[in-house]
N, C-alpha and C positions, 0 to 999 in steps of 0.2 A: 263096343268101347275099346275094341284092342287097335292099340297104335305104336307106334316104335318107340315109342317111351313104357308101356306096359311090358311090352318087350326087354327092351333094355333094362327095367329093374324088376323084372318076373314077379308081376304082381298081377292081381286081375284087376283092377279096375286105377284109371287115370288120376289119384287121386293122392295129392301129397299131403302130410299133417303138418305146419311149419314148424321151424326149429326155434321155438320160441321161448328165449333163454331167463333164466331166473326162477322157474322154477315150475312152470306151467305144464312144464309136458316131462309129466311122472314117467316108471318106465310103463305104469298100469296103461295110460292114455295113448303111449307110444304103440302097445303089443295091441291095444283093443285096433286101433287101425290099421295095423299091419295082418293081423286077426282077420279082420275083414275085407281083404284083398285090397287095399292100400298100402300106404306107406308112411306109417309113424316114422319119426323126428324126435330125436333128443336134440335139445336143446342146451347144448353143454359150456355154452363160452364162459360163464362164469364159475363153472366147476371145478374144484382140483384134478388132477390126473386121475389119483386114487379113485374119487366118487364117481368119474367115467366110467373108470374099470368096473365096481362095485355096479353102477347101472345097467351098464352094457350086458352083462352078467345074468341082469335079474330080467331083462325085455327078453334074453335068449329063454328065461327059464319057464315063461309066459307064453311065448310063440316060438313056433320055427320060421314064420316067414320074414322075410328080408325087412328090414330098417336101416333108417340115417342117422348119422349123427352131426349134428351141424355145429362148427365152431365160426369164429370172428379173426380175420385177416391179422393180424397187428398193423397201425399204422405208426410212424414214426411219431412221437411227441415229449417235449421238454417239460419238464416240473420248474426247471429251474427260472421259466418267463416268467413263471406267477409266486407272488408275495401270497403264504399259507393267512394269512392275517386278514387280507382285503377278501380272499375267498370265503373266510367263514365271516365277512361281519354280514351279509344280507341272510345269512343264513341261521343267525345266531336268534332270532325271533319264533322259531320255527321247535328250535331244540329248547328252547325256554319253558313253552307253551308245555313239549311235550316231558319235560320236565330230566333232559340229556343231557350230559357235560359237554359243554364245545371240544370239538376235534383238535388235536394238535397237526403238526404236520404229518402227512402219511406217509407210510413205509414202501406198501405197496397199490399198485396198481391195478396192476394185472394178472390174473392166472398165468400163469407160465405156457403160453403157446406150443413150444416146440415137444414140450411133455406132454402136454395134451396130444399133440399129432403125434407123437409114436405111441400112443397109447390106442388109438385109432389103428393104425398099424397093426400094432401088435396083438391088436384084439381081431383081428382082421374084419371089420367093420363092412358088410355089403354094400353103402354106401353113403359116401361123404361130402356134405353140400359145406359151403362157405358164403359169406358175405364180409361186405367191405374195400374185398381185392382180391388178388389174386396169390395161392401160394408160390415157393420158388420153382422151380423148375424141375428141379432134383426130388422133391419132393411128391411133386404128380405122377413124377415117373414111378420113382417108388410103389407111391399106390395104386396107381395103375397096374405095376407090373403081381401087386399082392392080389387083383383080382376086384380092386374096390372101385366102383361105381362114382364118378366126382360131377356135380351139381353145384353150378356157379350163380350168381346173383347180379346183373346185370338192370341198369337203372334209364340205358340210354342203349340205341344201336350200337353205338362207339365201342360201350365197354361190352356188349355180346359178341362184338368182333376180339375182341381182345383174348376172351374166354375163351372163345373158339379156336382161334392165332392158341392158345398156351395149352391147347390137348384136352380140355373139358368134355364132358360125354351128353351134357343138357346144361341149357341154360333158362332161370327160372327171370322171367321178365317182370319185374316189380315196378306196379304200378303209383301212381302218386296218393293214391285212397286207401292202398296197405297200412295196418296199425305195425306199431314198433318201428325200429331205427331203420333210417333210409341207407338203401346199400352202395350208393355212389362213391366210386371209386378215382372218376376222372373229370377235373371240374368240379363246378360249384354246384352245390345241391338245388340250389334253386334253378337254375337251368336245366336239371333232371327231374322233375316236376311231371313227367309226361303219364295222362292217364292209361290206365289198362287197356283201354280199347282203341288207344293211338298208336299204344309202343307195341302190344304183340304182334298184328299184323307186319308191320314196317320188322320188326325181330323175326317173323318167320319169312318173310320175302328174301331178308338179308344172308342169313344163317341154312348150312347145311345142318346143324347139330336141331336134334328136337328143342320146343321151345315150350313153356312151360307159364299158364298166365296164373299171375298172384296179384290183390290189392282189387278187393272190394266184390270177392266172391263168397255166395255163403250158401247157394244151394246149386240143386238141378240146372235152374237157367242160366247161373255166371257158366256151368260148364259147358252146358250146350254153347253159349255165347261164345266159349272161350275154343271152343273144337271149331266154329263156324271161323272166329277168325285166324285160324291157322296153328295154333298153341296141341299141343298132343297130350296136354295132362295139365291139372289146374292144381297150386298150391292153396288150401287154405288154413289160416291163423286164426281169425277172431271167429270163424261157425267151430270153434273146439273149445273155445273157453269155458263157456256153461255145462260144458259137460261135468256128468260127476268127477270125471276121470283126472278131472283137468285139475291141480294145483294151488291154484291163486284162491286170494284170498275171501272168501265168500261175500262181501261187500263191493268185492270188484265184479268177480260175476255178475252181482244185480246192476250194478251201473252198465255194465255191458249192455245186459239184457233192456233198459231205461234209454238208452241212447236216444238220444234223435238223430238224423241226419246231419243236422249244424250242430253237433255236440264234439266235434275233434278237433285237435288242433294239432300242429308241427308245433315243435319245441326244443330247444336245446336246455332248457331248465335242471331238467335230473341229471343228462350223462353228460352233456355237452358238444352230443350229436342231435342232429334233427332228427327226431319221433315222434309219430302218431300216435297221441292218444285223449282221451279225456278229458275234455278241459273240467279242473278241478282248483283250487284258493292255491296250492303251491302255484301252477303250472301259469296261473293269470299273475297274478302277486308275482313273479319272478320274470315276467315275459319282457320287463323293460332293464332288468338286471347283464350288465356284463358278465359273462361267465367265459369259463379255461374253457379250453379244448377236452374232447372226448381223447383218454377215459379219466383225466384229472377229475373234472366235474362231476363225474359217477362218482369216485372213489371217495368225495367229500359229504356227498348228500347220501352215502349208502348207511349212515346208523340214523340219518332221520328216515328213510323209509320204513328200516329194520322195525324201527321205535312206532311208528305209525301202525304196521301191520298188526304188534303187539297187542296195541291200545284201540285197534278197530277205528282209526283216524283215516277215513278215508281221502279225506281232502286233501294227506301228504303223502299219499303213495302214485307209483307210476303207473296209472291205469291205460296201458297202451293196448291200441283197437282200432280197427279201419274203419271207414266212412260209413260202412253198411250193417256197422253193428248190429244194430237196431232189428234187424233180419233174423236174430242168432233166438237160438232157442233152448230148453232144457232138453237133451236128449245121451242115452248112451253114445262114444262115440264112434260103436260100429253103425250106430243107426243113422248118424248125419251121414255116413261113408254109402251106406246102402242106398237112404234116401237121396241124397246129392245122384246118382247114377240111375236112378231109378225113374225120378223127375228129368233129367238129362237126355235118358233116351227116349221117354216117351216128348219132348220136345223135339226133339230132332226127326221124330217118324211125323209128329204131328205137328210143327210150330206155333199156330195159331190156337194150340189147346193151353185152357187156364191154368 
């Protein structure tokens, strides 16, 4: 299993934990996979600086082996296109039920990005994956030159060239059957739509940089699959959820685990970016609704999730999860990390074994 991506982030085995933001990837579930010769992920885009700090802190006090931290691109977006009024009336049925005061207009947004990244920095962070886009220029060098490991998120050939072109060290190829937000950067999202096992190939033919397959892995065989088509290390997100380690909220886990196959959908509902997850009464009930752009969207529907998780409503939270859920199991999660490579290599010695 050693390839130049094991290499490049001195871990033993090919195996990344995603940076999956909101609350999912404690630092316990981050260090358990980095623990186990992986590579745990914090998931910080929505975090203050401080709780970074405070994070970051507590995954080093758990392991000594290497981790990421992943934040979210900023992209450019206006409040001022959209009436706060027309925003909350579809949404004002929602906070009734759960018995919320409607939102007035909001303050904020966003976590503060650029706080964030010198915290990352400053923390001297082994390594720092992104989606969305790409940071500035100044900025990679910086971290590059601190010694930090950068891991970019790439949705189409185009934007793996681009990553590449801007100094990146891996780029993680995200396929169309990934749960959570799509990382398209260039173009419409729907024309990056490209499944996992169309984009990696064509991403490692193209690219000198290791490539890295994510979206709709969750054991042994996506990774043998994923080494067979040219990829040197596999990201996964939804085989982590069930773990005890994992965060979210216990009602989501079982839906995970309950998935069927046709149970996802693409959504702009909650952030007002396309993500993969669960279809549930918000996510249908809203699918014919106009909504802002990402992150207005999120930042209006963020105290009826709040209110939902409270109340054990699962039908209004954002249960994001790839295609293959359904696969996901109850397990530690050094044990998905062991198992996944264990299963991996004896497919690859023997392909044709069950």
């Amino acid at each position: 299993m050693n390839t130049r991506l094991t290499k490049l982030l001195s871990v033993e085995h090919p195996v990344i934990q995603a940076g999956m933001a909101g609350g999912a990837t404690t630092p316990e579930l981050v260090a358990a996979v980095s623990g186990s010769g992986g590579l745990g992920t914090l998931g910080a885009a929505y975090m203050t600086p401080d709780a970074i700090r405070e994070a970051i802190r507590e995954i080093r006090s758990l392991t000594e082996r290497p981790f990421a931290v992943n934040l979210f691109v900023p992209e450019a977006f206006d409040p001022s296109l959209y009436d706060p009024g027309e925003i909350n009336a579809p949404l004002a049925r929602y906070r009734e039920e759960l018995g919320i005061e409607a939102s007035g207009e909001v303050s904020s947004y966003t976590q503060p990005y650029e706080d964030q990244l010198a915290v990352v920095q400053e923390e001297k962070v082994p390594v720092f994956s992104f989606t969305f886009g790409v940071p500035e220029e100044a900025r990679i060098a910086a971290l590059k030159e601190a010694g930090t490991v950068l891991i970019g998120t790439a949705t189409t050939v185009r934007e793996g060239l681009v990553l590449e072109e801007r100094g990146v060290d891996a780029v993680v190829g995200q396929g169309s059957e990934a749960g959570g937000h799509r990382g398209t950067f260039i173009g419409d999202f729907e024309s990056a739509l490209i499944g996992t096992i169309a984009l990696v190939p064509q991403l490692a033919d193209s690219l000198s940089t290791p490539v890295i397959a994510a979206g709709g892995i969750m054991d042994g065989r996506g990774l043998a699959a994923a080494l067979m088509l040219g990829a040197e290390g596999v990201q996964m997100g939804t085989a982590f959820l069930p773990c005890p380690e994992s965060g979210i909220h216990p009602k989501y886990k079982e839906a995970v685990l309950k998935a069927a196959s046709e149970d996802t959908a693409l959504t702009r509902a909650f952030s007002g970016k396309p993500a993969r997850g669960i279809r549930n009464r918000f996510l249908s009930e809203m699918s014919g609704e106009e909504v802002p752009e990402y992150p207005i969207q999120n930042a209006y529907t963020r105290d009826i999730r709040a209110a939902a998780a409270r109340e054990d409503r699962i039908e209004f939270m954002s249960l994001w999860a790839g295609q293959a859920a359904g696969l996901g199991r109850v397990a530690p999660a050094a044990e998905v990390v062991e198992s996944t490579v264990r299963e991996a290599a004896l497919k690859l010695e023997s392909p044709g074994r069950g």
